[in-house]
C-alpha positions in Angstrom: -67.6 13.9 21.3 -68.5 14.5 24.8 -72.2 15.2 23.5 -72.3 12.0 21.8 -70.6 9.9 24.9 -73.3 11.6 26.7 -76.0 10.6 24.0 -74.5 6.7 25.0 -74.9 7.4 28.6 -78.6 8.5 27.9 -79.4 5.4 25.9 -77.9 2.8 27.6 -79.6 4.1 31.0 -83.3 4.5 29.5 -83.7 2.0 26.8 -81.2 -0.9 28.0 -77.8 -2.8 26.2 -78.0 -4.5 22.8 -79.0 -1.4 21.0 -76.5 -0.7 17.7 -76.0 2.7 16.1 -73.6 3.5 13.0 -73.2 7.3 13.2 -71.3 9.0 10.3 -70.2 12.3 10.9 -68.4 15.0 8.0 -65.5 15.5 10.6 -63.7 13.3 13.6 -65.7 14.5 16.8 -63.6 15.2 19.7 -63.6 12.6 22.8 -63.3 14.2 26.2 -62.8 10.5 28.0 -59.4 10.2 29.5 -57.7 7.0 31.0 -60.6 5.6 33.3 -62.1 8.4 34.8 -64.7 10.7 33.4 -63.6 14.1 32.4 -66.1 16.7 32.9 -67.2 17.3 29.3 -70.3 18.4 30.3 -68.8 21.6 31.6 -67.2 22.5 28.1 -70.3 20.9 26.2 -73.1 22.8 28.2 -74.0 26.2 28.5 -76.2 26.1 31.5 -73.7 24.1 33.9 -72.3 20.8 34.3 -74.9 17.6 35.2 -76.5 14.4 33.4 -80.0 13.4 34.0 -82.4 10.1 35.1 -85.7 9.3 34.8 -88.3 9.0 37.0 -85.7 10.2 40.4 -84.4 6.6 39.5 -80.7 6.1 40.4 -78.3 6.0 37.3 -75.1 3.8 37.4 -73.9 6.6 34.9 -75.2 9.3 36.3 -73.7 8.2 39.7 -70.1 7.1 38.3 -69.8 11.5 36.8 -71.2 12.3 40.4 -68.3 10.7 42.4 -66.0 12.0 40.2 -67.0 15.7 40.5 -67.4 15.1 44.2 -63.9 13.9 44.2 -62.4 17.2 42.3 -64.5 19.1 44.4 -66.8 19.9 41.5 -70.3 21.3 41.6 -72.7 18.9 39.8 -76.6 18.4 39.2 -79.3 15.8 38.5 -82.2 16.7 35.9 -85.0 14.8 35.8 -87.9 14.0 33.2 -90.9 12.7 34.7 -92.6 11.5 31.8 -91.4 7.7 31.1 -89.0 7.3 27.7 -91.7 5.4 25.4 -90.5 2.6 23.4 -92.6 2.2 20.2 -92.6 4.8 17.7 -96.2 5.6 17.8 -95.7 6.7 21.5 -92.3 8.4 20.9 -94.4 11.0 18.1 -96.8 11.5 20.8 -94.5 12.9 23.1 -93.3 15.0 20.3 -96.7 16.2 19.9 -97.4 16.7 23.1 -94.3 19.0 22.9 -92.7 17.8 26.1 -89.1 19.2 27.2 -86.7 16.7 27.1 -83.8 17.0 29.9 -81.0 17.4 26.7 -83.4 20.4 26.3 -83.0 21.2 29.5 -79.5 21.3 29.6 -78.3 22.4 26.1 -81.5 25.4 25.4 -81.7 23.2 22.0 -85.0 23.1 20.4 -86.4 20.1 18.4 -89.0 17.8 18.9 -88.8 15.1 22.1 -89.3 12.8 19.0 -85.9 14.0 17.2 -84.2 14.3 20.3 -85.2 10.7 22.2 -84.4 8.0 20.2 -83.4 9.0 16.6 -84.2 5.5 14.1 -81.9 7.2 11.9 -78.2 8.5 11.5 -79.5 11.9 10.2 -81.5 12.3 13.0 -78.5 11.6 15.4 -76.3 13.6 13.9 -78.9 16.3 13.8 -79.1 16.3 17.5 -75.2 15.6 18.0 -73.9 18.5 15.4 -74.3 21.7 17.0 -73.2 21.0 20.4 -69.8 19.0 18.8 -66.2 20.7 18.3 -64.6 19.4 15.1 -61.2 18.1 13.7 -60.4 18.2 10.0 -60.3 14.6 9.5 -63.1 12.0 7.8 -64.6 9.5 9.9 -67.2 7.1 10.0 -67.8 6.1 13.9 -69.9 2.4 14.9 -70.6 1.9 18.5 -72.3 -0.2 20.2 -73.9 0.9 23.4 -73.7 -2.3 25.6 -69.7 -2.1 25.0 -69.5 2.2 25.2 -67.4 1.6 28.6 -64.6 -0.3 26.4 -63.7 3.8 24.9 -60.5 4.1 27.2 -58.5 3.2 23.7 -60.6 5.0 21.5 -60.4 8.6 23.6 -56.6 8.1 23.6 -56.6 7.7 19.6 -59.4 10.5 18.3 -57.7 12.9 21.0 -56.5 15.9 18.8 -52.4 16.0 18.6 -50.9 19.1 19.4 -47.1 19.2 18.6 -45.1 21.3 21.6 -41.6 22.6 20.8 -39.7 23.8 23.7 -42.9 22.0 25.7 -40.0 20.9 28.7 -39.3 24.7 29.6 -41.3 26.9 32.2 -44.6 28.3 29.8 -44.5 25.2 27.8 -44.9 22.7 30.5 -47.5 24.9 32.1 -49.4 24.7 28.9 -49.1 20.9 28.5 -50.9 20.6 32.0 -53.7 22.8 30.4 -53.9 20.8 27.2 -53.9 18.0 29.1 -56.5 19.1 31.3 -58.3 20.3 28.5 -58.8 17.2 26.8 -55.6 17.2 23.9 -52.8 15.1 23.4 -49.5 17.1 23.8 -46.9 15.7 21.7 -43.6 17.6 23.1 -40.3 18.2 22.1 -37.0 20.0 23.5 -33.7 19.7 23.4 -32.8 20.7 27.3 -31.2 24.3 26.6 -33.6 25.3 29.7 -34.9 22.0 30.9 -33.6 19.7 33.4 -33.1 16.2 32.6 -34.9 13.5 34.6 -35.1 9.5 35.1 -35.0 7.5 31.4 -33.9 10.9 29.8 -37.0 12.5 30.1 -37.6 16.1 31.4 -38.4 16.2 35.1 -40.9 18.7 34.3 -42.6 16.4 32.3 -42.2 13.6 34.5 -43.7 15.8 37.3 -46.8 16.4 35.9 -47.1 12.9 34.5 -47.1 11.7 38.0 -49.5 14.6 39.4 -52.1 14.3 36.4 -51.4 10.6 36.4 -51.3 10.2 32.4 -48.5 9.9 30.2 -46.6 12.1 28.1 -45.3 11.6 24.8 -41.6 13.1 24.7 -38.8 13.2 22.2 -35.7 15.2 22.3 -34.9 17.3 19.2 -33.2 20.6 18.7 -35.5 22.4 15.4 -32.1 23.0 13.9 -32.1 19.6 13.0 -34.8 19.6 10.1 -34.4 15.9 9.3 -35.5 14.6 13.3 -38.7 17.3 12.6 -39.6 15.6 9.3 -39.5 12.3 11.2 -41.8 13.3 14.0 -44.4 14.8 11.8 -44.3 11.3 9.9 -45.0 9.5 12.7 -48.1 11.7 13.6 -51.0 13.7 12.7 -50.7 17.0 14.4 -53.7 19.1 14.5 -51.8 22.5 15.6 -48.2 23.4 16.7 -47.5 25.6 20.0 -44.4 26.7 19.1 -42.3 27.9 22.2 -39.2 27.1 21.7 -36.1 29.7 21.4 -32.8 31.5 23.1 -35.0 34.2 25.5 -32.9 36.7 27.1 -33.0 39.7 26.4 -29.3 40.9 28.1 -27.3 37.9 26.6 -29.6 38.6 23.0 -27.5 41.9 23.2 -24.4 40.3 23.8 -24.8 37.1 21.2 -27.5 38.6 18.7 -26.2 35.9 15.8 -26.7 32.9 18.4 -30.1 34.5 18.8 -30.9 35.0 15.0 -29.4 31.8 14.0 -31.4 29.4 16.8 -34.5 31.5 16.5 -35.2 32.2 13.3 -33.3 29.1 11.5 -35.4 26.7 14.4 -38.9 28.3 13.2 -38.1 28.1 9.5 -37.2 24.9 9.5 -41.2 24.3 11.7 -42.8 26.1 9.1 -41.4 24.4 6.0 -41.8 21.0 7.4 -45.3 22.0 8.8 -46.0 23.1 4.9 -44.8 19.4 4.0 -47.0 17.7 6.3 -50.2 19.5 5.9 -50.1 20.9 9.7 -51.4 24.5 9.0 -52.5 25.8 12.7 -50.0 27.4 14.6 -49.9 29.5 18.3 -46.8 31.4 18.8 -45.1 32.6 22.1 -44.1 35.7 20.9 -42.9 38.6 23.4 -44.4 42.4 24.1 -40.9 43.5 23.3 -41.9 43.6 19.9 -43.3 46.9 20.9 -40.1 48.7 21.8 -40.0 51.3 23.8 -43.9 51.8 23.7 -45.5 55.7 22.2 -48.7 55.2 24.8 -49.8 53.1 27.7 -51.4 50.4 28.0 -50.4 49.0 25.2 -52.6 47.5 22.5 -52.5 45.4 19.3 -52.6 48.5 17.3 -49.0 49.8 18.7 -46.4 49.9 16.4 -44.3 46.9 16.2 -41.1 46.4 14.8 -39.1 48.7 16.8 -37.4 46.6 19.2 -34.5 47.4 21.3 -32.6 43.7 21.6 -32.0 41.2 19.8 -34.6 38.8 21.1 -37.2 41.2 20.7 -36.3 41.6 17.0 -36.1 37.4 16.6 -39.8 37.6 18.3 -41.2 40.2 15.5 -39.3 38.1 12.7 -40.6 35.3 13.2 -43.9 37.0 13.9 -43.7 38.5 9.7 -42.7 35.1 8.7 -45.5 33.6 10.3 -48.3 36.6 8.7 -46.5 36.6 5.0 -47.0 32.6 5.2 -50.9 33.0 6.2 -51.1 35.9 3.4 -49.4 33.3 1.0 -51.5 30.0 1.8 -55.0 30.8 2.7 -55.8 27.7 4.7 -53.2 28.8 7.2 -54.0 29.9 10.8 -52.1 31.4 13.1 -52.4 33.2 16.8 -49.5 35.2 17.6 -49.9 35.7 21.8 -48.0 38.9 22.6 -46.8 37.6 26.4 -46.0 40.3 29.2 -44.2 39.0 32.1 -45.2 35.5 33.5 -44.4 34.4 37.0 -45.4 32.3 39.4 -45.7 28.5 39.2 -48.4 25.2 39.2 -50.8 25.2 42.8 -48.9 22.1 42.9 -45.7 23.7 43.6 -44.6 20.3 41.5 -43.4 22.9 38.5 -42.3 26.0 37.8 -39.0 28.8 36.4 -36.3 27.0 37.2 -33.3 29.0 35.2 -30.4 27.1 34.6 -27.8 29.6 35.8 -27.9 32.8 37.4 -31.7 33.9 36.1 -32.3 36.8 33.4 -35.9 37.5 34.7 -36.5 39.6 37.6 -38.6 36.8 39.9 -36.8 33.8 39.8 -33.8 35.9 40.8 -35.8 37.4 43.9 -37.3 34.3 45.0 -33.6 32.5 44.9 -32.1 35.5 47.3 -35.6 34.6 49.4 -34.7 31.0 49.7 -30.8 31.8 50.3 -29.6 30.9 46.7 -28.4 34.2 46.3 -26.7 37.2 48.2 -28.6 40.1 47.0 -30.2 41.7 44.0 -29.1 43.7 41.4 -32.1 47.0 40.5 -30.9 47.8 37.2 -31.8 51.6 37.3 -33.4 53.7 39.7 -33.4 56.8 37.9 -36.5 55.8 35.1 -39.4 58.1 35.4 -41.8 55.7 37.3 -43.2 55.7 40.7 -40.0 55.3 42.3 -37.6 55.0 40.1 -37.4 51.1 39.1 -38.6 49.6 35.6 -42.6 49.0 35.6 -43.6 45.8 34.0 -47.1 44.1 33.2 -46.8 40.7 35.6 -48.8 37.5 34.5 -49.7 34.0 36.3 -47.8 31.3 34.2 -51.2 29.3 34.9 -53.1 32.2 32.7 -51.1 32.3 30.5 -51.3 28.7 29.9 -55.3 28.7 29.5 -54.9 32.0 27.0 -53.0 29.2 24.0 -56.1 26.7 25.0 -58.2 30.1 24.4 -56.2 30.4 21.1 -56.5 26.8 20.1 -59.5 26.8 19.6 -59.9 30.3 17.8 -57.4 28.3 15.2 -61.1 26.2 14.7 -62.6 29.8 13.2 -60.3 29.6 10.2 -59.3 32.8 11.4 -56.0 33.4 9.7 -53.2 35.8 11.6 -54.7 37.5 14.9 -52.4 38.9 17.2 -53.5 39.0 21.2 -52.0 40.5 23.9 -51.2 38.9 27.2 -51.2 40.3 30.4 -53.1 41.9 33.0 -53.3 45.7 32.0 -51.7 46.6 35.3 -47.8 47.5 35.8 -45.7 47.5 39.0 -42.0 48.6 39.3 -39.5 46.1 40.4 -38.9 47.8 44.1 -42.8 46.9 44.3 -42.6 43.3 43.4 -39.5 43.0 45.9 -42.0 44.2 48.2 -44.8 41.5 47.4 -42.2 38.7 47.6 -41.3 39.5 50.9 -44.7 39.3 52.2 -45.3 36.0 50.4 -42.2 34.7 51.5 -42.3 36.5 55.4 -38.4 36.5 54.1 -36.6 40.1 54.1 -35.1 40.6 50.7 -31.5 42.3 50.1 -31.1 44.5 47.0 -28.7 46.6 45.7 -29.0 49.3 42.9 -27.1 49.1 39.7 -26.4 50.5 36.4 -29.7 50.8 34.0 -28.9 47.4 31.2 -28.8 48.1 27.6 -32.0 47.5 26.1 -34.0 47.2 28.8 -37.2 50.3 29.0 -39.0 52.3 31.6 -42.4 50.2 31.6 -44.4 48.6 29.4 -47.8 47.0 30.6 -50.6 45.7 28.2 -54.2 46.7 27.3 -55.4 42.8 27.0 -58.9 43.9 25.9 -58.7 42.2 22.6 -58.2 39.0 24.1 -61.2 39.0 26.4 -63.6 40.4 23.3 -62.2 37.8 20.6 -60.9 35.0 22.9 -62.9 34.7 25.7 -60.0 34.8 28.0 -58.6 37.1 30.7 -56.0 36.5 33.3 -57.7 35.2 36.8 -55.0 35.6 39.6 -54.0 39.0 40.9 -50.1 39.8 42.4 -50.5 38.2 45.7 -51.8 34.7 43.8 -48.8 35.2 41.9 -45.9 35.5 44.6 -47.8 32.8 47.3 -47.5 30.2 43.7 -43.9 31.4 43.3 -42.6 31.0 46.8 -44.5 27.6 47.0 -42.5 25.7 44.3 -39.1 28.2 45.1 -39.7 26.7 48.9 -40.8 23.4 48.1 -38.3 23.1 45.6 -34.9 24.9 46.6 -32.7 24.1 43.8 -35.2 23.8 41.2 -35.8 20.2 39.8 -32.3 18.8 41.5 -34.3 19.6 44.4 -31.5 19.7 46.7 -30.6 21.7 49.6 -29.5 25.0 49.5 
C-alpha cells in the first residue's frame, strides 16, 4: 500500500485535488501509514533507497511533510526530479510515452513501462498494473475507492487494513521485543499473556507493553489469557482476523523442566494444541514458532546446522520445544495451505537501545545474563559457574549469544517468508560464534566498569558443553543475520539492568 499512498502523493502534487480513482485489487494491499506521521514505506517499497520526487525543482508539500520526518529520525532521504512537465491531455501524455522519457517512479523502482502507463493511468488496469509488482499482499478481497483531495483523511484506514498478527506470551522478554519490531514494521500486534513472566502494570496491562506504548507512542491491543483456557482463545480469534500467530508462549527453564517435566508437558504442549486447533477453526494458517536449539541435544558437530539431528534433547523443555515442533510439521504435512517457520533461537541477551525493556526474571533468573548483570547492579552476592571441568577453552559451558533486538527482526524476516506459501522451514538463530560463561563474565564487567564475584559449582543436569549455531540458512532464505556483536550486547544489557534496578518495579536496590 505504501506504493499506492505514494501513487496519491504523486497525483495530488502534479495534477491537483478533485481527481477520483476506484482501484480494485485481487488482494487487501498493505498500508504502511501509522497514527499521523509518515512511516518510511519508501524504504521497504524501494530498491534503490528511500525518497519521493517533484517536478520542475518545485517544492512539494508532500514531498516536504516525508523530508521532516526522516530528518527527524535521523533518516537519510532524497529528492528526484523530472524535468519534463506532467502533460494533461491524453494526446501529450502518449507523446511522452513515445518519446520514451524516464519517469522518476522509474527512477526509483528500476520498473519499466511506458511514461504513458506509468503517469496518469485513465483506467483501473492500468493502475493496478503499475501498483502490482511493487505491493505486498494479504489474503483478503477488497475493492479500495479513494479520492485524492481527501488521501490525508487515511489515519483510520492504515489502522484497519494493517495486517493482525496474534502474540501469545507477547508481554515476556523476546515477545515484547518483537512487538516493537512489528510495530515498527508496519503490523498490528494483537498480544496475549497471562503474567507467568510478565510484570503487571497501571489498568492491568503489562508494563512491558505500556513501556513501549509510551516510547513508540501508539497503542497496544492487550488481553490476558492463559492458552489452557481454549474457550477465552476461541473468543479472541472471533473477535479478529489474524493474518499469522507468533507463538511464544511456554514454561522455559531448562533446570526447573528437569525438576517439574509434567508442568512443562502439560502447559507446553496442551497451550499449543489448544492454538492450533482453534487456529484450524478460524482459518488462521501462518504460524512463527520460538522454538529452542536445545532440540539439538548434545550436538554430533559444530556449528550447528538445520540438518543436525533433532529429537535428542536432554531436558524436558527441550523435548516440549521439539514436540511441538512435530505437531507443528505433521499439521503442515496434513493441510497444505498451512505455513509455518520454526526459528531454532540460541541465547538472546541484551535489551531495547531504550533501556525502557528488557529480561526481567521474576525470581532468582535461570539464564546466565540476567543473573550476572543482577550481581553487577548489587541484586545478587555472587555467581554460581556450573562446571569448570567441560572441555572448552577454560573450562565453562560455551554458548552461541544473540541481541534480543535480532532476534526480534529474524520473526519480521520470517513473517514475511509465511507470504511464499512456503510450508514448514526450520531456521536457525544466532550468530555462529560461541563464548564460555567465564568469557561473558568478563565482557559484563567491562560494560558495567563493575567487578563481578563468581563462584564455581557443580556441572547441572542437563545442561552441555557448548552449542553455537551455523545461521547460514537464515541469511540465504531469509534475508536476515544478526547485526550487534558481544560488546553491543552487554552495553544494551547493563543500560536497562542500570536504568532499571529491579526490573519493571523499578525500585532501588
Amino acid at each position: 500500500m505504501g506504493s499506492v499512498m505514494l501513487w496519491a502523493m504523486f497525483c495530488w502534487e502534479t495534477l491537483g485535488p478533485g481527481i477520483h480513482v476506484d482501484v480494485t485489487l485481487t488482494r487487501t494491499t498493505y498500508l504502511n501509514i501509522v497514527a499521523d506521521q509518515v512511516h518510511p514505506f519508501m524504504a521497504t517499497v524501494f530498491p534503490n533507497g528511500s525518497g519521493l520526487f517533484q517536478q520542475d525543482n518545485a517544492p512539494c508539500h508532500t514531498a516536504k511533510i516525508v523530508q521532516e520526518w526522516f530528518e527527524e529520525h535521523d533518516k537519510e532521504f532524497k529528492v528526484l526530479t523530472w524535468p519534463p512537465k506532467f502533460p494533461r491531455s491524453q494526446s501529450d501524455r502518449a507523446s511522452v510515452g513515445r518519446a520514451g522519457q524516464t519517469s522518476p517512479i522509474s527512477q526509483l523502482t528500476g520498473l519499466k513501462g511506458s511514461a504513458a502507463d506509468i503517469l496518469v493511468p485513465d483506467t483501473t488496469a492500468h493502475l493496478q498494473r503499475f501498483v502490482e509488482p511493487m505491493l505486498r499482499w494479504s489474503a483478503v478481497n477488497l475493492t479500495w475507492s479513494f479520492t485524492f483531495e481527501k488521501f490525508f483523511s487515511f489515519k483510520s484506514v492504515a489502522a484497519s487494513m494493517a495486517q493482525k498478527v496474534l502474540v501469545t506470551g507477547g508481554a515476556g522478554y523476546i515477545g515484547s521485543h518483537c512487538v516493537v519490531e512489528l510495530i515498527e514494521a508496519g503490523y498490528q500486534p494483537v498480544v496475549i499473556d497471562n503474567f507467568s513472566n510478565a510484570v503487571r502494570g497501571e489498568k492491568n496491562v503489562p508494563e512491558s507493553l505500556r513501556r513501549i506504548e509510551k516510547f513508540l507512542n501508539t497503542k497496544i491491543e492487550f488481553q490476558e489469557l492463559d492458552l489452557l483456557d481454549k474457550p477465552g482463545l476461541e473468543k479472541i480469534f472471533s473477535q479478529h482476523s489474524f493474518y499469522a500467530v507468533m507463538h511464544f508462549a511456554g514454561l522455559k527453564a531448562v533446570g526447573e523442566s528437569v525438576e517439574q517435566p509434567l508442568r512443562y508437558y502439560r502447559v507446553n504442549l496442551t497451550g499449543t494444541i489448544n492454538l492450533l486447533e482453534v487456529m484450524q477453526a478460524h482459518g488462521v494458517h501462518n504460524i512463527v514458532f520460538s522454538s529452542s536449539a536445545t532440540v539439538y541435544g548434545d550436538p554430533q558437530k559444530l556449528p550447528i546446522d538445520e540438518q543436525h539431528p533433532a529429537g535428542g534433547c536432554t531436558n524436558p523443555y527441550g523435548k516440549s520445544k521439539f514436540f511441538i515442533e512435530e505437531m507443528i510439521r505433521d499439521q503442515c504435512n496434513a493441510e497444505k495451505d498451512w505455513n509455518a517457520v520454526l526459528l531454532r533461537y540460541f541465547n538472546p541477551i541484551g535489551a531495547h537501545i531504550s533501556g525502557q525493556i528488557g529480561e526481567d526474571p521474576q525470581g532468582i533468573p535461570n539464564n546466565l545474563l540476567p543473573y550476572v548483570a543482577q550481581v553487577a547492579i548489587g541484586r545478587r552476592k555472587h555467581l554460581n559457574v556450573f562446571g569448570n571441568d567441560y572441555k572448552t577453552i577454560d573450562g565453562t559451558g560455551v554458548r552461541d549469544y544473540i541481541h534480543v533486538v535480532d532476534l526480534a527482526k529474524g520473526h519480521i524476516a520470517a513473517l514475511k517468508k509465511l507470504k511464499d506459501n512456503c510450508g514448514c522451514k526450520v531456521y536457525n538463530l544466532g550468530t555462529g560464534s560461541g563464548y564460555s560463561v567465564l568469557q561473558m563474565v568478563k565482557a559484563m564487567e567491562k560494560a558495567s566498569g563493575r567487578e563481578i564475584a563468581y563462584e564455581i559449582a557443580p556441572r547441572r543436569s542437563g545442561d552441555i558443553a557448548s552449542c553455537y549455531a551455523d545461521p547460514h540458512l537464515a541469511e540465504e532464505e531469509l534475508g536476515w543475520k544478526a547485526d550487534f556483536g558481544l560488546e553491543r550486547m552487554c552495553e544494551d544489557l547493563w543500560r536497562w539492568q542500570s536504568q532499571n534496578p529491579t526490573g519493571f518495579t523499578n525500585g532501588t536496590v
